[in-house]
N, C-alpha and C positions, 0 to 999 in steps of 0.2 A: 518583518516578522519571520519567524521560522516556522515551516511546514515540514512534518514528519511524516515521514514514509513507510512507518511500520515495521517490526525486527528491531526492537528498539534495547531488547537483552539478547544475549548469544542464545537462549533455547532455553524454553520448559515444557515446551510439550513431553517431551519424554524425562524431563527433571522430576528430582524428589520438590516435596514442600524446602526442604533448608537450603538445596540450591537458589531454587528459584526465589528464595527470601534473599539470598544473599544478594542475586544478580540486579533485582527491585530495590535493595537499598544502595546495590553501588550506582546505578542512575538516578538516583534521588539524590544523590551528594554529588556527583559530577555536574548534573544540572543544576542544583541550588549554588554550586559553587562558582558556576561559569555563566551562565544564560541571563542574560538582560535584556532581551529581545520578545514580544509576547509570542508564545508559542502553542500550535495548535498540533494535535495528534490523531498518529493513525496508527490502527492496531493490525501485526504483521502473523503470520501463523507462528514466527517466533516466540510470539508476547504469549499466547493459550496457553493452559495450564494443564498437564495432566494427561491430554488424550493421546498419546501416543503410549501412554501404560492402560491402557481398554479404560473398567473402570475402577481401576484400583482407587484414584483418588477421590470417585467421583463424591463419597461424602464428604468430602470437604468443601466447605463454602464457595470457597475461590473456587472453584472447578473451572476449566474453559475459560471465559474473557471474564470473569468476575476479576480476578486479582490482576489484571491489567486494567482494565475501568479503572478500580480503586485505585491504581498507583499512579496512572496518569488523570484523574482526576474529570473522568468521563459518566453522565449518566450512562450511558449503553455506545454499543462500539463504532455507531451512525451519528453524525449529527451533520448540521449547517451552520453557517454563519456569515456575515458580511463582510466585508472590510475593504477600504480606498474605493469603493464604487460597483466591487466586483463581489459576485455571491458564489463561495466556496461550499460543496456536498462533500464531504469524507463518508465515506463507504466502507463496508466491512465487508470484505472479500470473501473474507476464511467459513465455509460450514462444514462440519463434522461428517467425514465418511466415514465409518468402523474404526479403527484407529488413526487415521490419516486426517485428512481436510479436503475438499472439492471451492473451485473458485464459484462463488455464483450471487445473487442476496438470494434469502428465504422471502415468500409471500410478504408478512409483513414489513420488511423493507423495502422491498420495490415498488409496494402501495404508498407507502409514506416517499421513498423517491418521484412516484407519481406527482404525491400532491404538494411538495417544496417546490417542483419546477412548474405546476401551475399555478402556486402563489407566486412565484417570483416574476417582478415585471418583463414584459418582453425585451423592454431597454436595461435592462442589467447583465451585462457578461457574465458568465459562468466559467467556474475549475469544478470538475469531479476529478478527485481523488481518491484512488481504491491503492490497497498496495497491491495487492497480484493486476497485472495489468487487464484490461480489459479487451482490448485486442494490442498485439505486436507481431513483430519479425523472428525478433530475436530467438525465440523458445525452441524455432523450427533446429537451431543450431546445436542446443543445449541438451545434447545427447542425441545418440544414433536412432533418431526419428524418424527419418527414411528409410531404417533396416526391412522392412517388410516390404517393399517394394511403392509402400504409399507414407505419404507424410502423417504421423501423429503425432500430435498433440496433446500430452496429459491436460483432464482436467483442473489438475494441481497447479498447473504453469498459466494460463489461461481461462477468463472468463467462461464458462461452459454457457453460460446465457448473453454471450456475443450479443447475437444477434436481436435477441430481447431487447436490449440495451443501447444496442445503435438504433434500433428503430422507435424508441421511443425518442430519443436522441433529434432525430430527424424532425420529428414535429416542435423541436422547442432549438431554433436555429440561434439559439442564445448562448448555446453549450459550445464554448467554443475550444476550450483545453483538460485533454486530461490527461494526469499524473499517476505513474506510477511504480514501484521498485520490483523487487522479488527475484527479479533476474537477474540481477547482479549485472547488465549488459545494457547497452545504450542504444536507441533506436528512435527512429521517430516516424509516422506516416501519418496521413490525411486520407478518413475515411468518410464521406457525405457529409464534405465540411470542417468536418470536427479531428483535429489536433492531437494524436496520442504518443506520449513520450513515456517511454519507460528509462529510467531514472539512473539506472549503474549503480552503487552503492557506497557511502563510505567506507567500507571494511573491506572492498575489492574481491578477493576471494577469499572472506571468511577470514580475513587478518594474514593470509601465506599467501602475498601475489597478485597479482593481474589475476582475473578470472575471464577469459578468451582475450579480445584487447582490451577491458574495462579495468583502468587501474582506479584508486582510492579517490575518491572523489564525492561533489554534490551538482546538486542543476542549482544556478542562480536565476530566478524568473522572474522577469520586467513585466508590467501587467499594466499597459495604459488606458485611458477615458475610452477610447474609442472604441475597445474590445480587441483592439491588436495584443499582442503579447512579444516577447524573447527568453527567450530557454536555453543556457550553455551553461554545459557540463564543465565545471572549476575544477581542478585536481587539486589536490591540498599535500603534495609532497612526501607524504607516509613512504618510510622504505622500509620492506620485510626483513628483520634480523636474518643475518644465516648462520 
């Protein structure tokens, strides 16, 4: 199957409505053209509609994740599902700061993450899937983060409810991998068990290059009976016009 990472158009958060229609119809033909594999989605701050123009668009329907739902064919920007053994959460990273996005879930999603991982049996492996990652390395690099004398980290780049998330985590030792893009950069660590890869991207940097050493690329991930897994990053060749 393919698993999507989210940033699935080049940007509408700060797009008009006819860009952003144009960018939703050139992935509806790309994929209906090429995909034969079932495919499941994850919504990127990419995908949002609108908010990075305050509220100029907000009367429009689609506003925010509406016309990404609709286009990938989502009830709401959270769900689960099963598949070969293993029980997959895709997570909706992105919540509305002023104009921007902060990584986190709201109340009602973490209550419902609550209760899919207490219905889910204890002998079932787990992938959470967020696109902004939930914890990583990488983001520490991804600008002058250390300029102030101390490490920061935007809430943009990083889960701000970490540690919410790992400690819930912690009680359902089922969770054994999680996926996720945003930073364009590849990393992986092991925190209380649990597996976190962030993902590099196909577009490398934005389609001009390597973005630090991550060039164009996907994770290919083996997921067997036993709860073990393998995660390696493919390059697929892409060379930047010059």
């Amino acid at each position: 199957m393919l698993l999507t990472g989210g940033d699935l158009i080049m940007d509408s958060l700060g797009a008009t409505p006819e860009r952003t229609k144009e960018q939703w119809d050139l992935f509806q033909k790309v994929t209906k053209e090429n995909l034969k594999l079932p495919v499941y989605h994850t919504v990127g701050n990419h995908d949002v509609f609108g908010w990075s123009n305050g509220d100029k668009y907000a009367s429009d329907a689609r506003f925010g994740k509406v016309w990404a739902c609709e286009s990938l064919g989502l009830e709401k920007p959270y769900h689960s599902f099963d598949r070969g053994g293993w029980h997959f959460i895709v997570l909706d990273s992105v919540m509305r700061s002023g104009n921007g996005y902060t990584a986190k879930l709201d109340e009602a999603q973490y209550e419902w993450l609550v209760s899919d991982l207490s219905s889910t049996p204890k002998t079932t492996p787990v992938v959470v899937v967020s696109h902004i990652p939930i914890l990583m390395v990488c983001s520490l690099f991804d600008g002058q983060n250390e300029k102030s004398g101390n490490w920061v980290v935007p809430g943009s780049y990083m889960h701000i409810d970490a540690r919410r998330l790992t400690d819930l985590f912690l009680k359902h030792p089922n969770v054994k991998l999680c996926l996720s893009g945003h930073e364009h950069q590849i990393d992986r660590i092991v925190y209380n068990g649990v597996t976190y890869v962030c993902g590099g991207a196909v577009c490398a940097g934005w389609w001009g290059g390597d973005y630090f050493q991550c060039t164009y690329g996907y994770n290919m991930v083996d997921l067997f009976d036993d709860g073990s897994f393998n995660v390696e990053y493919a390059p697929y060749g892409w060379k930047t016009s010059t």
